[in-house]
N, C-alpha and C positions, 0 to 999 in steps of 0.2 A: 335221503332228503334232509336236511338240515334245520331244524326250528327257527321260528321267529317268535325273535321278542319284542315289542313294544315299551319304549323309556321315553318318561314324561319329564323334565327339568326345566326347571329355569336356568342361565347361565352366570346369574351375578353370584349364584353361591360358590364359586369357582374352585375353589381348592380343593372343600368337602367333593364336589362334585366328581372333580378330579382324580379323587382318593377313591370314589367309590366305583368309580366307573374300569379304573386300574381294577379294584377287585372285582368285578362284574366279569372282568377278563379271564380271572386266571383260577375263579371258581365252577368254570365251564370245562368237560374236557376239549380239546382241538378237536374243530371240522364239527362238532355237532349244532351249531347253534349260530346267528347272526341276529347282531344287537340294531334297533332301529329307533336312534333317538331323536324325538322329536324336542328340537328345542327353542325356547326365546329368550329376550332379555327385555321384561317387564321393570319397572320401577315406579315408584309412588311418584315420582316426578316426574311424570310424564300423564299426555293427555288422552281423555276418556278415547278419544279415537284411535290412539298410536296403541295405548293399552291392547283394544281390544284385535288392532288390522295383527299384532304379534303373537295375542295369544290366540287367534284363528289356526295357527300350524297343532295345535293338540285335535281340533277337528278336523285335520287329516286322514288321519289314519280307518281305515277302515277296519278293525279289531277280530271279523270274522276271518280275513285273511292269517291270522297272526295266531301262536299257541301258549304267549304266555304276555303277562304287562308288569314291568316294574314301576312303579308312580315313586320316585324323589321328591317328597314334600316337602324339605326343607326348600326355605329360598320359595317356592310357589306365590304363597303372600296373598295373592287374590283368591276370594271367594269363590265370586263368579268360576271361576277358572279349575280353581280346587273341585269345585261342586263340577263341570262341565268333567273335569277327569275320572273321577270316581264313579260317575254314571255310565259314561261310556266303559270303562271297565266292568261294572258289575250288571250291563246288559251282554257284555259281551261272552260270561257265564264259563270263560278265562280264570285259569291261576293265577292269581294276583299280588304281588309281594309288594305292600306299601311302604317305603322307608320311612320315619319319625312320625307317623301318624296310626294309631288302629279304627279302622273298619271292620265291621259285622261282614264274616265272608272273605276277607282280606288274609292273605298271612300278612303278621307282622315283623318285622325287623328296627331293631332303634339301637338308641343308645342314650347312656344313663345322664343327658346332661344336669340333672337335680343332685347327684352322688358327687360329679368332676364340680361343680360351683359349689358343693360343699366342701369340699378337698381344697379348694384354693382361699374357700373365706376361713374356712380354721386356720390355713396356712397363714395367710396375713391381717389375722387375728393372733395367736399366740406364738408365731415367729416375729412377728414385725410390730407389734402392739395398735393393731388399726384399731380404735375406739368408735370413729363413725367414718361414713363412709357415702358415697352418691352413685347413681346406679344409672348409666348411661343405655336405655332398653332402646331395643329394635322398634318394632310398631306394636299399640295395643292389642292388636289383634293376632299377636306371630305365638304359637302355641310353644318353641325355643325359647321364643325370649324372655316369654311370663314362667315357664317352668325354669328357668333359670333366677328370674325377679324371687318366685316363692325361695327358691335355695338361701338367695343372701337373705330375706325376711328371715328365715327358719333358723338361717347359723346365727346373726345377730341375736336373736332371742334364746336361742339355746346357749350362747355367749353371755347372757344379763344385759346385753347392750340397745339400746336404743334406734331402732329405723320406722323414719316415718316417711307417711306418700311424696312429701313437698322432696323428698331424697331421690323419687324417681324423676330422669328425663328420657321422653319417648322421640328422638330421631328420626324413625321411620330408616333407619338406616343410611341416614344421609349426612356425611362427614360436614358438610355445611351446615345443616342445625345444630351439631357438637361442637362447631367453633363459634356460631354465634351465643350457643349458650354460654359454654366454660368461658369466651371473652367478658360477658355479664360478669360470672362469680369474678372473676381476679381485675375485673373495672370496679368493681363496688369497693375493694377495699373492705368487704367483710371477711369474717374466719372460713379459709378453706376445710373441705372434707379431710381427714385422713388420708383416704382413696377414694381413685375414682374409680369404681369395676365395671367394667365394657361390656357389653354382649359378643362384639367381635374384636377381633384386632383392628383390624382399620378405624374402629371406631375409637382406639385407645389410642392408636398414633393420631390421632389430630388432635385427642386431648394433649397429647405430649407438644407438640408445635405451639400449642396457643399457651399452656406452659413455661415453655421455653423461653415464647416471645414477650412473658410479663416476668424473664428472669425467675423462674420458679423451677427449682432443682428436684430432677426426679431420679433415684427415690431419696433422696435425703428431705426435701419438704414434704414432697406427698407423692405416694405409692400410687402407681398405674398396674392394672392387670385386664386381659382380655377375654378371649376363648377362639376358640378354631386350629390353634397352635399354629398356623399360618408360614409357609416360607419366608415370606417379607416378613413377618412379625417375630422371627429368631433373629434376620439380621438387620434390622433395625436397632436402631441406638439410641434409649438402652434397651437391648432385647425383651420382648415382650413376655411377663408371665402370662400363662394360659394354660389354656386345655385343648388337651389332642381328642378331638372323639372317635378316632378307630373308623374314619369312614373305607378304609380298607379293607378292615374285617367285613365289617359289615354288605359291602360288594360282595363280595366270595362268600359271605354266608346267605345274602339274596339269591344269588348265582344256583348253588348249590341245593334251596330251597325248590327253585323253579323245575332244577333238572330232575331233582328226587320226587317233586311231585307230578312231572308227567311220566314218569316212570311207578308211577301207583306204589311209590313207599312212603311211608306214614312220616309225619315233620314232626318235630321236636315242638314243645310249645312254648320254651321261653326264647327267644330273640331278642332278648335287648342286652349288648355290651355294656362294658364300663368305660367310661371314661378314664383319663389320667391326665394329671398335673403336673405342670413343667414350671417349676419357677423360676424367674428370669432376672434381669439387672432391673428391669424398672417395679421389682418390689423387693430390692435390695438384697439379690445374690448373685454371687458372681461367676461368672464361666459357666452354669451348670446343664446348657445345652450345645459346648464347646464353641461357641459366639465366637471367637477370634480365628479359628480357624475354616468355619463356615465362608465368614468374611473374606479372609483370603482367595475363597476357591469361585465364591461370587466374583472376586475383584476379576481376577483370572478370568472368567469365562464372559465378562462386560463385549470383550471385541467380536466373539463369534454370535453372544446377540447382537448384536450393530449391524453385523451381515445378514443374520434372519431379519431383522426387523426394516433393513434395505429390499431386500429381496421383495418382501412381503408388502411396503410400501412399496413398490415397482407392480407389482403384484395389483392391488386395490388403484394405482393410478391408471393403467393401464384398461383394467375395466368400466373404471369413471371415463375415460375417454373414447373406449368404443361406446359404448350406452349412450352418451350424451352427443355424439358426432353422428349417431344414428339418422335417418330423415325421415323413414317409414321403417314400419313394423317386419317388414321383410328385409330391408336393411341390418335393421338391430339384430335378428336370429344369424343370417349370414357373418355379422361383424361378430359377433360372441362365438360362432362355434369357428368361426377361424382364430380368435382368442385365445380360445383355448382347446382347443383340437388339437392345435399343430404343436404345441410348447409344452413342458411338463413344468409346472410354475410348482408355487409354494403350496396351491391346493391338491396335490398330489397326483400320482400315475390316474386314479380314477375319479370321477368328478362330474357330477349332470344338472344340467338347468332346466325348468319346466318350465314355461311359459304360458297363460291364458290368452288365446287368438285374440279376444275381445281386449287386450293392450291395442292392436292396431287401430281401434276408437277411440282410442283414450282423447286425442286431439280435440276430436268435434263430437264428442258425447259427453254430457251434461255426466259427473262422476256421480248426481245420485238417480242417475237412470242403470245403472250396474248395481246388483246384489249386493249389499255391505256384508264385509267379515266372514265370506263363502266362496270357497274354492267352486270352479266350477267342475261339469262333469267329465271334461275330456283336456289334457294337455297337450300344447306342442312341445315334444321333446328337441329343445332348441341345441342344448351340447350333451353328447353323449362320450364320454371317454371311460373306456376300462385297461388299466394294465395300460396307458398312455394309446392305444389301437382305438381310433374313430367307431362308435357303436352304432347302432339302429335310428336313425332317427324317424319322423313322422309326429305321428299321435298315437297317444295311449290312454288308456281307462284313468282317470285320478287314481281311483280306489287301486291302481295295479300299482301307484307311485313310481315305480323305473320299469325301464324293458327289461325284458330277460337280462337275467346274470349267467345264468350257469351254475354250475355248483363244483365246489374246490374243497380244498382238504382244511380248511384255515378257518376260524371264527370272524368274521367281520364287524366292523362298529360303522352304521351308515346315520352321520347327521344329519338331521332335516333343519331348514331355514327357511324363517316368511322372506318371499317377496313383495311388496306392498307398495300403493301410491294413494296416500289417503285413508279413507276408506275399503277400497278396492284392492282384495287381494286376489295379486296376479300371477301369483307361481311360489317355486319354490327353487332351492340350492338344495344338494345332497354333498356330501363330504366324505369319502369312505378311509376310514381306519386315520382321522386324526386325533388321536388319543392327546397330544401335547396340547391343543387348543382350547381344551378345557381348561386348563390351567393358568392359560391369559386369556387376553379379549380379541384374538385371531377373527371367531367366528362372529363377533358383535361386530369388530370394522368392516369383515365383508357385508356384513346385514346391511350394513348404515350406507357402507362405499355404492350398494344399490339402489339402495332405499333413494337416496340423496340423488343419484342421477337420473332416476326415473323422472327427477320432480323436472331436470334441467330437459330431459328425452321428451317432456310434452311440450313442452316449449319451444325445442328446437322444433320439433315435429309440426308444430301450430303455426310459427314461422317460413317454415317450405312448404303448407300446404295452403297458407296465405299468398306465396310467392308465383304458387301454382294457379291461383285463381284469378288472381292478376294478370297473370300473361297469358292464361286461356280468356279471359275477357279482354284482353289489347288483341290478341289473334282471332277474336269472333266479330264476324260482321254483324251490327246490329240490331238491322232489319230483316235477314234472312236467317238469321244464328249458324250459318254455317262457316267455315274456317275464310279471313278475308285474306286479303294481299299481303299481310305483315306476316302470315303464319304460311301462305305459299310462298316467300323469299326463304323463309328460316325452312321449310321442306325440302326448297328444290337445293340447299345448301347439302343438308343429309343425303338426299338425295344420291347426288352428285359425289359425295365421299362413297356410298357404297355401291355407285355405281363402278367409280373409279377403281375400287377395292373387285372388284367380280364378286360382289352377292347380290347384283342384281342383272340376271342377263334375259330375264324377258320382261318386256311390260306395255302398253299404248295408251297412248293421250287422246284426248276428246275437248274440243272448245266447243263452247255453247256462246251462242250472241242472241240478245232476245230481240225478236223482231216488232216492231210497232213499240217502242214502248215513248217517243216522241211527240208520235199520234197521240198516243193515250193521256202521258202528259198534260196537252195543249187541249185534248177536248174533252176529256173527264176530269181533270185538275192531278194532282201530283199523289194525294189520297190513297184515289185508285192506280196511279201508276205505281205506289208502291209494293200494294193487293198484289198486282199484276208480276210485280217481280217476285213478289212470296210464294206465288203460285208458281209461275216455271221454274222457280228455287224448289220447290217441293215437287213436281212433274221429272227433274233430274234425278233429286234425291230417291225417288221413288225406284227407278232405274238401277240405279248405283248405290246395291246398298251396303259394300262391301270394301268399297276406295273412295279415298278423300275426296272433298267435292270444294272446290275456294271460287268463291267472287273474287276477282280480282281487277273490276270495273266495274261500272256503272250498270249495265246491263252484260258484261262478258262472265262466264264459266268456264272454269276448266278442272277436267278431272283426270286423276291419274288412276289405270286400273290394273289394277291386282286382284288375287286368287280367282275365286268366282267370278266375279266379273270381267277380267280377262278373256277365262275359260269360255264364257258366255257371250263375249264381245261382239260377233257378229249378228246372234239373236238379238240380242238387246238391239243393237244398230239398225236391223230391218225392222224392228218394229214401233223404232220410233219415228222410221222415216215413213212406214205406212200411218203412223199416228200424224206424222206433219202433211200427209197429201188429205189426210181426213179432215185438218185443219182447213184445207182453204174452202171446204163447201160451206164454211160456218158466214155468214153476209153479216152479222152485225158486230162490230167491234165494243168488246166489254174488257173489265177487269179479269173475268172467267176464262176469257178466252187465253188461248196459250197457245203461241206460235217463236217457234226457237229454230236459229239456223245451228247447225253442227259439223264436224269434222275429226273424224278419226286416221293417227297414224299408229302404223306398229313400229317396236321398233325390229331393224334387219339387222344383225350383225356381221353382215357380211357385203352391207353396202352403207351402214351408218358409221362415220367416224362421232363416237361421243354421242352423247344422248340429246343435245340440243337440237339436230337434222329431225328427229321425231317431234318435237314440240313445233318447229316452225311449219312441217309438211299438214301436221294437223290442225293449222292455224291458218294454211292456207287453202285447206278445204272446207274451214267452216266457209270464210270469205266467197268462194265459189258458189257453198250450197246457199249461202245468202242471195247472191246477187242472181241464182237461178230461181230461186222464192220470189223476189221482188218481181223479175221480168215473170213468172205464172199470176204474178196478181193476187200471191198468196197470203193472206192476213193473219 
């Protein structure tokens, strides 16, 4: 039987994530072990309810099922979130390998990023003559980005050089505060920094753009450097210095921790690599991580992304249009697992949806009558594909997260994804063995490509069941609320198709005509003739409580009968007709009173052409039984 593991990530750290997760792979031997990563894509820009309906997938997992948990700190960012992980792991009393963070009870694994942003500020310190310098930090709160802040503090003063606070800007990781800043410095027309040193890359290419855009030559005016050593930040231009942190190693050495310790051999105690420094064209050297021919093999390989990213767009429209074309809740499970059942798309041979039943409320229930930010206890396994082969569907445990797998010779990577609408998280996506996705934002567009339709699936939803309500109130008679004459035309239409079709070859009609109600009318007022109609309206329905029943006159009924009532159709008949001969000892005419003529035909198939000869013959025996009630003087 094969372990499990438990991975906790956020997905904007993408590359690092990427790097480590490759090593998570291949520090495992094959077949002993499957990776179950739980992940989201949290950001400061985003609101306290979207925050929290995404980071709800770390309260997923059920930890007792599970025999080991790797926690990815980096990129986490949230408290809340950080704290909500580390509890669930350290209740769950699991071997635990924290990446870039130590806990009491934790193995730890990191990497030196305080030694790598030393290594690059002596570098463009006594290579490049930086004298001062601006220091572009993550958030105040990111334990990366301040143990990188202390580095350039410490190499400036071990240098004789001068850094002060007003030198730090805090981003939050967001390329839009970096451009409105650095747009500031080079609008004012005061003396630029030497350098600007980034936290990450992405954060140093948009210094370089707003740069650029005030004509400011980098690096001959001023030196840019980064960290993450990032694929796009080699071939960018001009290539970003930086620092690689080894999040490869560091995978395969978490890996390898996990396996050694459920295997009761003792771990090593220091864990944290080193970093290294790559220096690049934007702190003035050139070619030194072979930039030109990088470029080349990007350019080269532009067309066969264009087709993934077709594809994968075809992919995400596709699901925006079943979701959103949805009407009801049974609808949308049918339209998704034909989705993707039948096709092997860009999400791969294997692939599941869970689904919370309580989505089919979503329409007409109030979103904060549903549990915020909590999965519930049982899902609908809406798609199940393995190995491209249609799986088990139904319902399953939460806490079980998919149906049976089986078990194979192969390590598996299964990513988990919120489903969400609002507040209200309503499932999840599983992804098995997309290892490349990590590396772009595959797995955020499908997040979003869902997110985003579910908002348009209540509305379509709210719209057809508006449309529903409408035309069962235009099809209900007002007075007796049972189906009127507009809803037996559009019946006997259906009707009449599956009769024509042979799916319906047995069935008998019954008219009711109420008798007295004229009388009653003209000498009780119209009040009680209405009572009067309610009443043998309810004296039928009572009879028939298994086939349709329509007014479709003033005082006529008629009803069509099926199953039970079929079956039962002659009892029922005698015993309304001893009900009507009961009727006529009654001498005082009231609202109470209840006297209805009737007529039953079957129909014959072997003397009815068409189902029409059954509706008139039974319409010709109410008529009879009527005019034999009148001539008994039957009221």
């Amino acid at each position: 039987m094969k372990k499990k593991v438990a991975v906790f990530a956020n997905g904007w750290n993408s590359e690092n994530l990427y790097r480590c997760i490759q090593g998570i792979y291949a520090g495992a031997p094959e077949g002993v072990v499957d990776y179950y990563v739980f992940l989201c894509y949290t950001a400061y820009n985003m609101s306290d309810v979207l925050q929290k309906s995404l980071s709800s997938i770390y309260e997923l997992p059920d930890l007792s099922l599970f025999d080991a948990v790797i926690i990815f700190y980096p990129g986490l960012n949230f408290r809340e979130s950080i704290d909500l992980i580390v509890k669930k792991a350290r209740e769950s009393g699991l071997p635990v390998v924290c990446i870039g963070a130590k806990y009491d009870g934790f193995y730890f694994v990191g990497v030196d990023n305080y030694m790598g942003m030393k290594e690059l500020c002596s570098h463009i310190m006594e290579v490049h003559g930086v004298k001062n310098a601006c220091y572009i930090a993550g958030s105040k709160d990111n334990d990366d980005s301040n143990e990188r802040l202390k580095a350039v503090r410490d190499s400036f003063t071990e240098h004789g050089l001068s850094f002060r606070d007003e030198d730090v800007f805090y981003s939050d990781w967001e390329s839009k505060h970096v451009i409105k800043y650095v747009e500031g410095l080079c609008g004012s027309k005061g003396e630029l920094p030497d350098a600007f040193i980034c936290a990450n890359d992405i954060l140093a290419e948009a210094v370089s753009y707003v740069l650029e855009k005030y004509g400011i030559k980098t690096p001959e005016d001023v030196i840019l450097t980064g960290f993450d050593h990032s694929e796009e930040g080699k071939l960018f231009y001009p290539s970003i210095a930086s620092v690689n942190q080894n999040y490869e190693e560091v995978g395969k050495r978490s890996a390898e921790i996990l396996y050694n310790a459920l295997q009761g051999k003792e771990i090593p105690g220091d864990n944290r690599l080193m970093c290294r420094f790559f220096p690049g064209e934007s702190c003035g050297c050139k070619n030194c991580n072979y930039e030109d021919e990088s470029r080349k093999m990007y350019v080269r390989d532009i067309p066969r992304k264009n087709i993934n990213a077709d594809n994968m767009e075809g992919r995400r429209n596709r699901l925006s249009t079943t979701i959103v074309e949805a009407v009801s809740y049974d609808d949308l499970k049918s339209s998704l697992r034909k989705e993707f059942s039948e096709q092997s798309g860009c999400e791969g041979d294997t692939f599941f949806c869970m689904l919370d039943a309580r989505l089919s409320q979503i329409a007409e229930k109030d979103i904060r009558d549903i549990p915020h930010y909590t999965y519930a206890e049982e899902m609908d396994v809406v798609v199940s594909k393995m190995n491209r082969i249609p799986g088990t569907y139904g319902r399953i445990k939460t806490r079980d997260l998919l149906p049976a797998l089986g078990d194979d010779y192969k390590n598996h990577l299964y990513t988990f994804l919120p489903i969400y609408f609002d507040s209200f998280v309503c499932g999840y996506m599983v992804f098995a063995d997309r290892l490349s996705w990590f590396l772009s934002t595959a797995f955020y567009q499908f997040e979003q490509s869902f997110a985003s339709s579910i908002v348009l699936y209540k509305r379509n939803v709210q719209v057809t069941e508006l449309n529903k309500l409408q035309s069962r109130q235009m099809e209900q008679d007002s007075l007796t609320k049972v189906k009127n004459r507009t809803a037996y035309e559009h019946y006997m239409k259906e009707f009449q198709n599956k009769f024509n079709n042979k799916e319906i070859s047995e069935f008998a009609v019954v008219y009711f005509d109420i008798n007295n109600l004229k009388l009653i009318n003209d000498s009780l007022g119209h009040e009680m003739g209405d009572r009067y109609i309610q009443n043998c309206c309810k004296y039928i329905c009572d009879y028939f409580k298994s086939s349709p029943v329509f007014r479709i006159g003033g005082d006529e009924f008629v009803v069509i009968l099926t199953g039970l009532d079929y079956q039962c159709r002659n009892d029922i008949m005698d015993r309304i007709c001893e009900d009507m001969k009961n009727a006529s000892d009654v001498q005082e005419l009231s609202s109470e009173h209840i006297s209805v003529a009737y007529g039953i035909a079957d129909y014959n198939p072997e003397t009815d052409i068409g189902c029409k000869p059954v509706f008139r013959r039974a319409d010709e025996r109410m008529y009879r039984t009527k005019r034999s009630m009148k001539n008994g003087k039957i009221r």
